[in-house]
C-alpha positions as CSV (number, residue, x, y, z in Angstrom):
1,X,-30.8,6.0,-37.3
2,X,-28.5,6.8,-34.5
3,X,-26.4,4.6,-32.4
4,X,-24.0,5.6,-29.7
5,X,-21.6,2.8,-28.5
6,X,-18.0,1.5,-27.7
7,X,-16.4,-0.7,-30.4
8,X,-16.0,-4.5,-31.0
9,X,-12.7,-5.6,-32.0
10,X,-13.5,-6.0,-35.7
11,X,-14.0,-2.1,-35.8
12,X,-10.7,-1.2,-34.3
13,X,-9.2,-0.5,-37.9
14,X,-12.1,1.7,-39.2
15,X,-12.0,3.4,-36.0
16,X,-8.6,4.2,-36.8
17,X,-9.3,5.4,-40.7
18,X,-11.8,7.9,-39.2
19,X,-9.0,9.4,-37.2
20,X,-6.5,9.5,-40.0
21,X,-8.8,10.8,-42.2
22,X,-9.7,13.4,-40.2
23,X,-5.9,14.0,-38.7
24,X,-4.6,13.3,-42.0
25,X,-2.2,10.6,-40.9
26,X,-0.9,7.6,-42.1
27,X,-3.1,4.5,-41.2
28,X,0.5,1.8,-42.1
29,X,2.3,3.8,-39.4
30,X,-0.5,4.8,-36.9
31,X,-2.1,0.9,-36.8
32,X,1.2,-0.2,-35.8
33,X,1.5,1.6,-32.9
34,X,-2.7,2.4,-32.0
35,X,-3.2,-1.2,-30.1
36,X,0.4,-0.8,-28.5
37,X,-0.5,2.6,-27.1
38,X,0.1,1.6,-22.4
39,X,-4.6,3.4,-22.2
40,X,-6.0,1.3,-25.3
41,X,-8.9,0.1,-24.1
42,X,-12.0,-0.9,-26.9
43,X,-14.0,-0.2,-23.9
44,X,-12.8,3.7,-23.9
45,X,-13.4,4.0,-27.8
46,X,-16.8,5.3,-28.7
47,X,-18.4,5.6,-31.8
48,X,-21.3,7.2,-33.8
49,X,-22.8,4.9,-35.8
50,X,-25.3,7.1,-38.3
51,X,-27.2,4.2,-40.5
52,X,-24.7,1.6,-39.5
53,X,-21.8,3.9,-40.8
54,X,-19.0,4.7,-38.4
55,X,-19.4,8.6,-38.4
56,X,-17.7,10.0,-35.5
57,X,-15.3,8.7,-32.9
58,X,-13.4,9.9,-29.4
59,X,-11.4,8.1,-27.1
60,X,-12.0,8.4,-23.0
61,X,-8.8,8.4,-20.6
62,X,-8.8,7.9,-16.9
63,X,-7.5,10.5,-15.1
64,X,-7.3,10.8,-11.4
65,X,-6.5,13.7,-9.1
66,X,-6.2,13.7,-5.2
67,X,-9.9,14.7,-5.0
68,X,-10.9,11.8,-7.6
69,X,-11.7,10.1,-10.5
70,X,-12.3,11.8,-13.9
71,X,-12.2,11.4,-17.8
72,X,-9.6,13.1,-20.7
73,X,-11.3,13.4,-24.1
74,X,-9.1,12.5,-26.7
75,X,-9.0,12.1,-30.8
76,X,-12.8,13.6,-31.4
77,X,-13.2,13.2,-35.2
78,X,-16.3,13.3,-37.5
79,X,-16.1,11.9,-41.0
80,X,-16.0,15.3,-43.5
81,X,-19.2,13.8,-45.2
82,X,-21.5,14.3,-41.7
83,X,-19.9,17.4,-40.3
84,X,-22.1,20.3,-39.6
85,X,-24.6,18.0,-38.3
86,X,-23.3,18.2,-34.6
87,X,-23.1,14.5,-33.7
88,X,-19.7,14.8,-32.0
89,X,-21.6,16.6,-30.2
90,X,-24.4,13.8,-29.8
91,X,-21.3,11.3,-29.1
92,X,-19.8,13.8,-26.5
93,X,-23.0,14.1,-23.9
94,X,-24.0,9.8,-24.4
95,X,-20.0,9.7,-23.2
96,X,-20.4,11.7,-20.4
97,X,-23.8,10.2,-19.3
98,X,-22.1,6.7,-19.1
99,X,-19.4,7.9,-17.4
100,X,-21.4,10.0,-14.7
101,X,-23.0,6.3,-14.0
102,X,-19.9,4.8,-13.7
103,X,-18.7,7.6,-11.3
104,X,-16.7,9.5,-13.8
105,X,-18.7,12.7,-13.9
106,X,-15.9,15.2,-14.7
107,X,-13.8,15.6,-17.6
108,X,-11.3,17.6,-19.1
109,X,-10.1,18.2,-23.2
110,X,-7.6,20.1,-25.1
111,X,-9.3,22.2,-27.7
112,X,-7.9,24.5,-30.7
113,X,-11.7,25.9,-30.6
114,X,-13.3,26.4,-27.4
115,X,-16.8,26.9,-29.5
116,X,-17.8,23.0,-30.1
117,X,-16.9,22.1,-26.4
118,X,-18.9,24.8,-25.1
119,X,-21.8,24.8,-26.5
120,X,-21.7,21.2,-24.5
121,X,-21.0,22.6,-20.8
122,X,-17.1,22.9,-21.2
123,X,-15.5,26.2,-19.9
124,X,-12.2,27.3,-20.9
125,X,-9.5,26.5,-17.6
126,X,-6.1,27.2,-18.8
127,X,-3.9,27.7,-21.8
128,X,-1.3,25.6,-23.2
129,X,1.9,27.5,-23.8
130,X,4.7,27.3,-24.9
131,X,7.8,29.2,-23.6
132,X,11.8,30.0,-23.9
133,X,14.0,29.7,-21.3
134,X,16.8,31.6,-20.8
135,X,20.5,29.9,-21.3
136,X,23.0,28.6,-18.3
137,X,24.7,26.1,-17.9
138,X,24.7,22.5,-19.8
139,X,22.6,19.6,-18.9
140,X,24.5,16.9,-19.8
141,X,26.5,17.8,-17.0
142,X,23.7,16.7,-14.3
143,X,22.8,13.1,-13.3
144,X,20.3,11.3,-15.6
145,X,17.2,9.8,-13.3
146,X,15.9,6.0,-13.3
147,X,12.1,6.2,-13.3
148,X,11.8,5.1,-9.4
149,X,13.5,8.7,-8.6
150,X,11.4,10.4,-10.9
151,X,8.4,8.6,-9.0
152,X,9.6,9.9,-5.7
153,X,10.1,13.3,-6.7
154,X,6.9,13.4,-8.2
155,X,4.7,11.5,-5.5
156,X,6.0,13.7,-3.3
157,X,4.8,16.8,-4.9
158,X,1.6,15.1,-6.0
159,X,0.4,14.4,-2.6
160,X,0.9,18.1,-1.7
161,X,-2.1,19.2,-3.2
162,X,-5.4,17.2,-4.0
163,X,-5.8,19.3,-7.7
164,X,-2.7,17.3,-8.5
165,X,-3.2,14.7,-11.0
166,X,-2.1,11.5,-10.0
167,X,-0.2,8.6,-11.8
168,X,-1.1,4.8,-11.0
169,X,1.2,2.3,-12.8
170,X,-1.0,2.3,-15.9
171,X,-0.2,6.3,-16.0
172,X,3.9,5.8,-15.4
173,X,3.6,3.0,-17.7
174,X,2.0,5.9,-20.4
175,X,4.6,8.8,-19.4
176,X,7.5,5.9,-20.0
177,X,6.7,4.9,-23.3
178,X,7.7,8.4,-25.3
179,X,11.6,8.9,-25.0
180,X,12.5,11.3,-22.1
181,X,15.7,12.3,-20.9
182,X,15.0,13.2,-16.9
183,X,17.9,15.3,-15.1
184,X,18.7,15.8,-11.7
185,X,18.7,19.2,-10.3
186,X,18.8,20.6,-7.1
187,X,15.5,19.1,-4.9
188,X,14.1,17.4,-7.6
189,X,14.4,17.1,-11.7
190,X,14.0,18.4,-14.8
191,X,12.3,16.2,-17.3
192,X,12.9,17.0,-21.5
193,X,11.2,15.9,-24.8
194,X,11.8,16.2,-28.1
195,X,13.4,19.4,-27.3
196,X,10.8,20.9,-24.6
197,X,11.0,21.1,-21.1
198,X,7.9,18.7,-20.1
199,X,8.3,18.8,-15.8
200,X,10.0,21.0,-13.7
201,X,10.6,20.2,-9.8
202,X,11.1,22.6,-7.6
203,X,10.1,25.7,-9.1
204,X,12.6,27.8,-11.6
205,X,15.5,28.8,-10.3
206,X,18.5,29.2,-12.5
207,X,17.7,25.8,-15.1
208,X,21.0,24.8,-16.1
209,X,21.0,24.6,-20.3
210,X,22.8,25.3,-22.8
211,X,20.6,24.2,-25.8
212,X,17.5,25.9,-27.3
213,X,14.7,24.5,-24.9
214,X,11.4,25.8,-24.1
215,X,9.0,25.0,-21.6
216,X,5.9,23.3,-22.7
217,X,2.7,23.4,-20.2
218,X,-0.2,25.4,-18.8
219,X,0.2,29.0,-18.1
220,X,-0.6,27.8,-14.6
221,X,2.6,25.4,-14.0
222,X,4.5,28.1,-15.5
223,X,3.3,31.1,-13.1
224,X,3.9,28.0,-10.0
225,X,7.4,27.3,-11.1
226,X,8.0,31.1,-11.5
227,X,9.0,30.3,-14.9
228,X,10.0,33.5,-16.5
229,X,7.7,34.7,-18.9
230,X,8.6,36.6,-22.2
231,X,6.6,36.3,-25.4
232,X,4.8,32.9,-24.6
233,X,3.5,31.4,-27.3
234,X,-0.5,29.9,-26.8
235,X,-1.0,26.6,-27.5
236,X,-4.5,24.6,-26.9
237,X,-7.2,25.2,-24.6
238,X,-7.9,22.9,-21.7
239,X,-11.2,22.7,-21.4
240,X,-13.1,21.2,-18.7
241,X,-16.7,20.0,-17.5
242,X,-17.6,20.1,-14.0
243,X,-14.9,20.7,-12.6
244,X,-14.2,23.8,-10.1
245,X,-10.8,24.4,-10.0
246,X,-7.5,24.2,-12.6
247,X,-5.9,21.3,-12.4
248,X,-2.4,20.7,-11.7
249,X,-0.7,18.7,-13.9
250,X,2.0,18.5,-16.5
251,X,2.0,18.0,-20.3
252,X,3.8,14.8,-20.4
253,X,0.2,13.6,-19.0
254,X,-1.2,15.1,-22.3
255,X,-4.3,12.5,-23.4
């Protein structure tokens, strides 16, 4: 027997083993940050329950662009023993039935294998990529940001185009809560993580660094901010599902 539905509190923790089983991480480490996380919600954690067994699991997101509201599909993970079976897929279309009724009838995923998705109405948008950018000058040299610049920069751009995700307190409260290091530049700023350049605004001009960085984003941002392009390296696929255009947004909004 079969039942689709979001989890009770007292399944929090074995929705969590299913995801570090299947994502081989560390349960210690990953419960004590999993109910901390700025989008948990019980409400947006669906499971598969095959016999009363917890069998597979995904997480829903809210995301909103200018022309609306829509879902990201996160952390989709079937226990090794029922794979092959296709009840992520199962768990994928009762997840977007709901959320059709609740007037969130688009969604978008990032895929390694655009096969699975498919076969359930996703199509292939963009590609993730990631990308080296050419030395100048030094960073540190440029005025670090306090999030209410980085809001008007971004806004500002946002509201230029309704493909343009959009970030509601919940969402800055999300892009805050991995360490960033946001630069000023000329017109806008250049945000940085772990290493990668996460948000660029304006487009690519001469980005001032020094260090090793690379751009991290979809092959679309990259061709918009005339990033120059050598030898990218492909990353994930975003995929979406009824949706008719690619949308614009950065990685640091990665769900």
């Amino acid at each position: 027997m079969i039942e689709i539905r979001t989890i009770g509190p007292h399944e929090a923790d074995e929705f969590l083993r299913v995801l570090c089983e299947v994502f081989e991480l560390d349960f210690a480490r990953a419960r004590g940050v999993f109910q901390r996380e700025p989008f948990f919600d019980l409400n947006r954690k669906w499971a598969l329950f095959l016999n009363g067994r917890m069998a597979s699991v995904l997480t829903t997101v809210p995301v909103t662009f200018g022309d609306g509201p829509s879902i990201g599909i996160a952390g989709v993970a079937t226990q090794r023993a029922w794979r092959g079976q296709g009840l992520a897929g199962q768990l994928i279309e009762e997840v977007m039935r709901v959320a059709a009724d609740q007037g969130e009838g688009r969604a978008l995923l990032f895929a390694k294998d655009e096969q699975l998705y498919s076969k359930h109405g996703f199509r292939t948008l963009d590609r993730v990529i990631t990308q080296q950018l050419p030395k100048g000058l030094s960073l540190n040299d440029n005025k670090l940001l306090t999030i209410d610049e980085v809001k008007h920069h971004y806004d500002r751009w946002a509201e230029s185009d309704l493909h343009t995700l959009r970030r509601d307190e919940q969402r800055w409260h999300f892009w805050s809560w991995n360490a960033k290091s946001v630069f000023s530049i000329p017109g806008g700023y250049v945000c940085v993580e772990l290493g990668r350049v996460r948000e660029l605004l304006p487009a690519y001009q001469t980005l001032p660094v020094s260090d090793p960085l690379e751009f991290y984003g979809l092959t679309s941002m990259a061709k918009e901010l005339r990033i120059p392009m050598a030898n990218p390296t492909p990353d994930t696929y975003l995929m979406g599902r009824n949706f008719d255009y690619i949308p614009r947004m950065f990685l640091s909004d990665q769900f």
